[in-house]
BARO-648149 format. One record per residue (C-alpha): x, y, z; residue in one letter. Coordinates in pm, 1 decimal. Each point is the difference from the previous one (the first is absolute). Layout:
! BARO-648149
X; Y; Z; A
...
END
This chain:
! BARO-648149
5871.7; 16347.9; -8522.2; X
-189.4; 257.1; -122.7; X
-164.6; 293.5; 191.0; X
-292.7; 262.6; -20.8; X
-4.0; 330.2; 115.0; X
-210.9; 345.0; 9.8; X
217.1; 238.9; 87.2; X
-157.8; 360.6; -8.8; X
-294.7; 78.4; 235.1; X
-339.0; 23.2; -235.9; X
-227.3; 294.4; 42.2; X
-302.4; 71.9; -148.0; X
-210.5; 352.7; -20.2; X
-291.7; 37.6; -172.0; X
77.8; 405.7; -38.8; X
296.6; 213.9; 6.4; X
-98.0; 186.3; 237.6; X
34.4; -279.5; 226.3; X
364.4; -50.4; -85.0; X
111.0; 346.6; 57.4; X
-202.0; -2.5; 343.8; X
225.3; -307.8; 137.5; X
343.7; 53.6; -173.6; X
-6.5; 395.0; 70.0; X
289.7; 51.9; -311.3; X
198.0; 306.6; 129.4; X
303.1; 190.5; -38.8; X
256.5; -284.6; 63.7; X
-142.8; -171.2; -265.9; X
114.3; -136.4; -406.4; X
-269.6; -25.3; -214.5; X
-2.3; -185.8; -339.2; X
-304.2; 46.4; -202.3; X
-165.6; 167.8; -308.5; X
-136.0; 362.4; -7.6; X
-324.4; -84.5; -122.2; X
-40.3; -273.6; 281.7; X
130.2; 233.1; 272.4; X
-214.2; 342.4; -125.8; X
-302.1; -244.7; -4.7; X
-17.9; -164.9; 358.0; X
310.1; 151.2; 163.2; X
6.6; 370.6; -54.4; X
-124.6; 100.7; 378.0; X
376.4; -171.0; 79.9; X
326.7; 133.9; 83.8; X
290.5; -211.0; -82.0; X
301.8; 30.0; 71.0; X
136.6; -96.1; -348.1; X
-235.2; -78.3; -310.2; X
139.8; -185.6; -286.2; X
-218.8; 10.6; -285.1; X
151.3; -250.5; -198.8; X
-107.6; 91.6; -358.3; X
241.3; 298.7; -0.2; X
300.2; -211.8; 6.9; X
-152.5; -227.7; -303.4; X
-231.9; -200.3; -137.7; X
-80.2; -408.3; -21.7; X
155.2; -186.2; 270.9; X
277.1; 87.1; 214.5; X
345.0; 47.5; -145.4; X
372.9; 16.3; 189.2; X
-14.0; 373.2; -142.1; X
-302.4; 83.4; 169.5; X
138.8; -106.4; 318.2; X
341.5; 199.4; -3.2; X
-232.9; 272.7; -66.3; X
-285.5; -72.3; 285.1; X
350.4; 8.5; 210.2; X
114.9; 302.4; -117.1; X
-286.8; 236.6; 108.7; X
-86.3; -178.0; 299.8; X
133.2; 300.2; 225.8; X
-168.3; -54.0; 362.0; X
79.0; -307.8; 245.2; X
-315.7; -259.0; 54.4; X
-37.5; -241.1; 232.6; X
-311.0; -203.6; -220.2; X
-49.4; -90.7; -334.5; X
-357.1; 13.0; -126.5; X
-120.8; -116.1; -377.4; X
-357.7; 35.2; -150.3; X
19.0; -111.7; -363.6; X
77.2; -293.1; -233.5; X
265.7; -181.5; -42.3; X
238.7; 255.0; -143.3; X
-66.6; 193.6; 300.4; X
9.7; -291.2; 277.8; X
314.4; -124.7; -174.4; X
206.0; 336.4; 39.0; X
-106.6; 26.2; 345.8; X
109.7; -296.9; 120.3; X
340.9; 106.8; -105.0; X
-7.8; 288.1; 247.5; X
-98.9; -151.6; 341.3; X
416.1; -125.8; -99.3; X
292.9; 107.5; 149.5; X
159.1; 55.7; -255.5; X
-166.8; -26.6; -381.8; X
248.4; 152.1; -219.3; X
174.7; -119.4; -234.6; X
-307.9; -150.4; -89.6; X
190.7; -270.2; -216.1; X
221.1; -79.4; 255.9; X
-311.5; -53.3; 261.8; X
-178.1; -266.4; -288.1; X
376.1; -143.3; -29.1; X
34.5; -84.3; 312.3; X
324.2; 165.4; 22.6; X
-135.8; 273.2; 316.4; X
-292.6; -208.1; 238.9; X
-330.0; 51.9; 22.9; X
-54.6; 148.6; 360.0; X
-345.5; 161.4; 129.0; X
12.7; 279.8; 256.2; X
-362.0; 153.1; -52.6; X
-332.0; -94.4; 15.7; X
-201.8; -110.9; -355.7; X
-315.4; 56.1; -42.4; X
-136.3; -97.6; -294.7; X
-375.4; 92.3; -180.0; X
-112.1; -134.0; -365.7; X
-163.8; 195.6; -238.9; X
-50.7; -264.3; -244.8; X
-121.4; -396.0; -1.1; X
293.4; -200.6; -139.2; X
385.3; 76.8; 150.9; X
-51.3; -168.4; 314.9; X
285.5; 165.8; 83.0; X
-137.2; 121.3; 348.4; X
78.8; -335.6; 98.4; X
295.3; -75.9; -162.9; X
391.4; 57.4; 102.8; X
122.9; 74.3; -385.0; X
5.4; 283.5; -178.2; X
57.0; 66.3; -343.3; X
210.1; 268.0; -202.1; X
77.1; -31.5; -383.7; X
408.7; 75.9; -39.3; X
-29.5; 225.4; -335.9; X
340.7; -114.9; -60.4; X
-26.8; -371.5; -4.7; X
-327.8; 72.1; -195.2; X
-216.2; -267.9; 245.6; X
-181.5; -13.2; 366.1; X
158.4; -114.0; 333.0; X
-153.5; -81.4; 310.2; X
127.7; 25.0; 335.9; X
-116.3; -289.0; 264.0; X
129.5; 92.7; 322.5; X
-211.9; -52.0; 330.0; X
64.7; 358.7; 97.1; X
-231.0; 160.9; -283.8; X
-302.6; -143.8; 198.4; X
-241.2; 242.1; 96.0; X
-82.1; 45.2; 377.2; X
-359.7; 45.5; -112.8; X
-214.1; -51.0; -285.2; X
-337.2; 196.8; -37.1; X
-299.8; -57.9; -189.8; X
-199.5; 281.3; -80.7; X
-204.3; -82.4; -316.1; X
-163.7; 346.5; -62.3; X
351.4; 39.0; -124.4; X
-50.5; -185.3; -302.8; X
-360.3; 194.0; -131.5; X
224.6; 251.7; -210.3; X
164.9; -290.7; -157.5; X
9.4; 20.6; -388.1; X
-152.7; -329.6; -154.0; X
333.4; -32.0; -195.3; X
162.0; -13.4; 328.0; X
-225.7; -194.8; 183.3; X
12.6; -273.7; -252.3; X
449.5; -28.7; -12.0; X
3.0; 8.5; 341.3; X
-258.8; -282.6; 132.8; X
165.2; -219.7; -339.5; X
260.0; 59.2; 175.5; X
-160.6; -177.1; 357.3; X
-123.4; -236.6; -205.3; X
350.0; -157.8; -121.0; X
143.9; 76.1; 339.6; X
-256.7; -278.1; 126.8; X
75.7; -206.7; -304.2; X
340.4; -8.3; 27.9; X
30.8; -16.7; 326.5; X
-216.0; -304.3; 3.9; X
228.2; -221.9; -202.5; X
308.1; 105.7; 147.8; X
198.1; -263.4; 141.7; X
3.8; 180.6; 311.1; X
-355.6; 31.6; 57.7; X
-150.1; -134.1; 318.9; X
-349.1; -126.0; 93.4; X
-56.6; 327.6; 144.8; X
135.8; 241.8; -260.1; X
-223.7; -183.2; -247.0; X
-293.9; 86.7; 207.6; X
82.8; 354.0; -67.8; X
52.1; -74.7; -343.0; X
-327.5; -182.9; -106.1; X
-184.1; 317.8; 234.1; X
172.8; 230.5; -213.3; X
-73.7; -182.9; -319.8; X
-376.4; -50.3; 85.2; X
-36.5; 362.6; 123.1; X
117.1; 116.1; -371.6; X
-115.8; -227.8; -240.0; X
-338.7; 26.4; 139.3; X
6.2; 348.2; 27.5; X
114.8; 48.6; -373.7; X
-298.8; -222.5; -117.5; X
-235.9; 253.7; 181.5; X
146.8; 269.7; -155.1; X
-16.3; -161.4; -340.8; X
-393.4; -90.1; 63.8; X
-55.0; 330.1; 164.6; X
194.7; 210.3; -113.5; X
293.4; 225.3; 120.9; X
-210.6; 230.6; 197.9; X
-67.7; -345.0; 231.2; X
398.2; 69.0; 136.2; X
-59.9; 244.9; 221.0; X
-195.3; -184.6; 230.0; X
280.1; -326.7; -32.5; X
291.3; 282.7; 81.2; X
23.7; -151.2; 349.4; X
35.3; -349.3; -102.2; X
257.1; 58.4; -280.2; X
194.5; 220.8; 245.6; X
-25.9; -314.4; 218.5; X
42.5; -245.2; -234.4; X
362.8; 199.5; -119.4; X
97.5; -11.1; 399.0; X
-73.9; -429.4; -32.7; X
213.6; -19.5; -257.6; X
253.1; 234.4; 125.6; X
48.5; -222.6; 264.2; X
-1.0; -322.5; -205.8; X
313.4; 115.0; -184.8; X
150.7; 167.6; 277.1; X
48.3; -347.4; 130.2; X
-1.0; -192.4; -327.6; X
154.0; 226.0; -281.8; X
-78.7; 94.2; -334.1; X
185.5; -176.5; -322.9; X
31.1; -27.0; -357.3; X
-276.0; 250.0; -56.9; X
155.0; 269.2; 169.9; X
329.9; -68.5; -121.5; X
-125.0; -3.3; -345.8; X
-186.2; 305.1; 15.5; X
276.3; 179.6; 109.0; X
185.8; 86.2; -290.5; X
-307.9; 87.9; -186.1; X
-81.8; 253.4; 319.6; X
321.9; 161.5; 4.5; X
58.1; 57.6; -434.2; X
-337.1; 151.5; -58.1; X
-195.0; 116.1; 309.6; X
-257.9; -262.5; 34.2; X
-147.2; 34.8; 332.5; X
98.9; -313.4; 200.9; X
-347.1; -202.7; -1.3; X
-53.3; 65.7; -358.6; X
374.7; -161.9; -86.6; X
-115.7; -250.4; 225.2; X
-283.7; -74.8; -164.3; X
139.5; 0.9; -327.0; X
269.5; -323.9; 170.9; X
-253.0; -163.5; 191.4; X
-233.9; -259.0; -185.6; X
293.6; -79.1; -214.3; X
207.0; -82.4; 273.2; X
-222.7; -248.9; 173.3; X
-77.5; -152.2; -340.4; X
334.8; -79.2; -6.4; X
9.5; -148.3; 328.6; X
-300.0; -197.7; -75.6; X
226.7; -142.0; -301.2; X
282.7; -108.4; 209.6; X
-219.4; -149.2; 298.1; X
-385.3; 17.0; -0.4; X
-53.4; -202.4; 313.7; X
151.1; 214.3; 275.5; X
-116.0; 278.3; 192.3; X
-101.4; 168.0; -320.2; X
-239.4; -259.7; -31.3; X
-206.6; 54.1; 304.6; X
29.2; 424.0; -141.8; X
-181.0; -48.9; -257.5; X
-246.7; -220.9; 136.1; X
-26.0; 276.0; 234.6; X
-80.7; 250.3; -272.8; X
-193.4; -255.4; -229.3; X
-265.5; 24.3; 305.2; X
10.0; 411.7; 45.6; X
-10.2; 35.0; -364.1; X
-257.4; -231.2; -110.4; X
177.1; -227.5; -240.2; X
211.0; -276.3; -72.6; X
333.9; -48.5; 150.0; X
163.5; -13.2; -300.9; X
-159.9; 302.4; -149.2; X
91.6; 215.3; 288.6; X
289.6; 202.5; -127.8; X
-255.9; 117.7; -331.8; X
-279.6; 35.9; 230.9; X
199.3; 223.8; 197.0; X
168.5; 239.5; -221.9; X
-352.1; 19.7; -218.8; X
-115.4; 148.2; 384.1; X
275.3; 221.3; 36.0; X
5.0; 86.7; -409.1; X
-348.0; 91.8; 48.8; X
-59.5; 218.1; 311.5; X
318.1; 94.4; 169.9; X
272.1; 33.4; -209.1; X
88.3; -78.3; -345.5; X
310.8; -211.2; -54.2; X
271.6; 102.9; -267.3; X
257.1; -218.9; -205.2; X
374.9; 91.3; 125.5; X
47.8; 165.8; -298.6; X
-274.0; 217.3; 75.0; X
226.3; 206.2; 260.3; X
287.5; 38.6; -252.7; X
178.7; -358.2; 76.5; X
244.8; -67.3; -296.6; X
26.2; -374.7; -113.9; X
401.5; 27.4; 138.4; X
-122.3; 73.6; 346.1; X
-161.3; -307.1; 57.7; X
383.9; -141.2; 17.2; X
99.0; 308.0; 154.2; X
-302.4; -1.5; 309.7; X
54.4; -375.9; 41.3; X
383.4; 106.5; 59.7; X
-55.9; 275.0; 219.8; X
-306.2; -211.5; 222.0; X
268.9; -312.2; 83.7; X
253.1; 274.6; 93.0; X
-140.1; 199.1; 230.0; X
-346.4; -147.6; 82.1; X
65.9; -365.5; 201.3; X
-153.2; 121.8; 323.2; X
-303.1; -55.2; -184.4; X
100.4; -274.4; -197.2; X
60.8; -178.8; 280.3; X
-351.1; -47.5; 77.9; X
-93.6; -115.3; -349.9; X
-280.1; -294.5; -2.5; X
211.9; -223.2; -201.3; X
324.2; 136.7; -142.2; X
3.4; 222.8; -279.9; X
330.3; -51.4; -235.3; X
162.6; 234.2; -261.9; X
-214.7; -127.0; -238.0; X
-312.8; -11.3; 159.0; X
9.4; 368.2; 40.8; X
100.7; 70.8; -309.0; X
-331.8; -200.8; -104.1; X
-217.8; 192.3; 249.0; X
110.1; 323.4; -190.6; X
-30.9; -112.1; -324.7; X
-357.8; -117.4; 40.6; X
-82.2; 364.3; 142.0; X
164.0; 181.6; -266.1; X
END
């Protein structure tokens, strides 16, 4: 049996003003967010306690920056609020917990995951998805890699939709993060525990991207800011896809790359992602992955089996330029040495692999991308 859910109640504003009008943030309130975000739309409010995450780091959340977070957090709340990407929306999940530290322990499994505060969670950016999502994800500077915690109680009560939020977004940005949504919908798509429904969101998602991107490449980048609120809601779609379905061997892969030099996650996704599903396509071309790139073929323009070029001379083109492994510093020895680390510590994702992915075939993956 397999089953379908939405979780988090989905809000949309148009403004911020809006927001603050019906959520009234106050004095009993934790908010995680960015100080540019909250001196541009949030100034005129008084918090009880205002994270700004870029003083504890930069890049995407780390076990450090959470023992930290912890350690200045001096008055009691009773809410947990995040505006931000996915750096931000990840910590903050972490803190509507009874108990978060040690943070190893809590991704171990060793303490439970046990909500006691109400999550309310608003994106920044168009690709994490994580709004709708019960993982979050820390890189563990000592094992040198990325974890994610799945646990039903780092679902947000609410997830709100405010897409004036993203206007400030650098283009850099803007183009990781909905790459990003994009192979959240892929993925998600072929995993084996996809459903009729979470496909729906998937190929929404998928459409809502694609065809944006090709506007943007005929009309050029100044054409986004009128697609902001579709990209915002095409992340949400996919957000939900792989909330239900999962993400696989492209996360997993990209991982390790993330985690040794800084790439920001969509980007190390993006660097995985065609090269993954041409390897899927190797070991079985009539599946799920079939109907995909028919799906694409049709958004796209072209022939099925010149989808994955078509696609990355798209992305190459207008949104973000894609890099050789070795590009970010990646040694010849770490293809061995990521292939290691991804079968040790990444079979949650894995697990929802379109076909299965051995030793080998990794090892291949990398080696074509280096």
């Amino acid at each position: 049996m397999k089953q379908f859910s939405v979780v988090p109640k989905v809000t949309m504003f148009e403004t911020c003003d809006e927001f603050k009008r019906d959520y009234q943030i106050g004095e009993h309130d934790l908010v995680f967010t960015i100080e540019v975000t909250w001196q541009s739309y949030f100034a005129d409010v008084s918090a009880g306690t205002v994270i700004y995450i870029e003083q504890y780091g930069q890049g995407e959340p780390a076990d450090e920056m959470i023992e930290a977070i912890c350690a200045d957090i001096k008055k009691p709340y009773t809410r947990v609020i995040a505006i931000g990407g996915g750096t931000v929306l990840d910590c903050a999940k972490l803190f509507a917990l009874k108990q978060t530290l040690p943070a190893t322990d809590l991704f171990d499994k060793k303490i439970p995951a046990v909500k006691d505060k109400p999550l309310l969670l608003v994106p920044t950016t168009c690709g994490t998805g994580s709004e709708m999502t019960n993982i979050s994800i820390l890189e563990f500077k000592e094992r040198h890699t990325k974890f994610g915690l799945a646990d039903d109680a780092l679902y947000a009560d609410e997830a709100v939709l405010i897409p004036e939020l993203l206007e400030k977004l650098p283009y850099k940005v803007f183009a990781a993060s909905s790459i990003d949504a994009l192979v959240h919908a892929a993925e998600s798509y072929l995993s084996p525990k996809a459903t009729p429904l979470s496909k729906m969101f998937s190929i929404q998602a998928m459409t809502m991207i694609l065809k944006g991107y090709k506007t943007i490449f005929s009309d050029g980048k100044e054409s986004l800011k009128s697609m902001l609120p579709d990209f915002c809601l095409a992340s949400t779609l996919a957000g939900i896809a792989f909330s239900n379905a999962g993400c696989a061997a492209v996360h997993a892969m990209s991982y390790p790359l993330g985690a040794n030099f800084h790439v920001p996650h969509g980007e190390s996704n993006y660097a995985m992602f065609t090269g993954v599903f041409k390897k899927y396509m190797e070991i079985n071309p009539t599946g799920a992955i079939s109907e995909l790139n028919t799906l694409m073929a049709m958004i796209l323009e072209c022939k099925t089996s010149e989808v994955y070029e078509k696609l990355e001379n798209l992305l190459n083109s207008s949104i973000l330029p894609k890099k050789a492994l070795h590009e970010y510093g990646m040694t010849e020895e770490q293809i061995v040495e990521f292939t290691n680390s991804v079968i040790q510590n990444q079979q949650r994702l894995l697990g929802n692999n379109y076909v299965f992915l051995d030793r080998n075939s990794m090892i291949e993956i990398y080696t074509r991308l280096f």
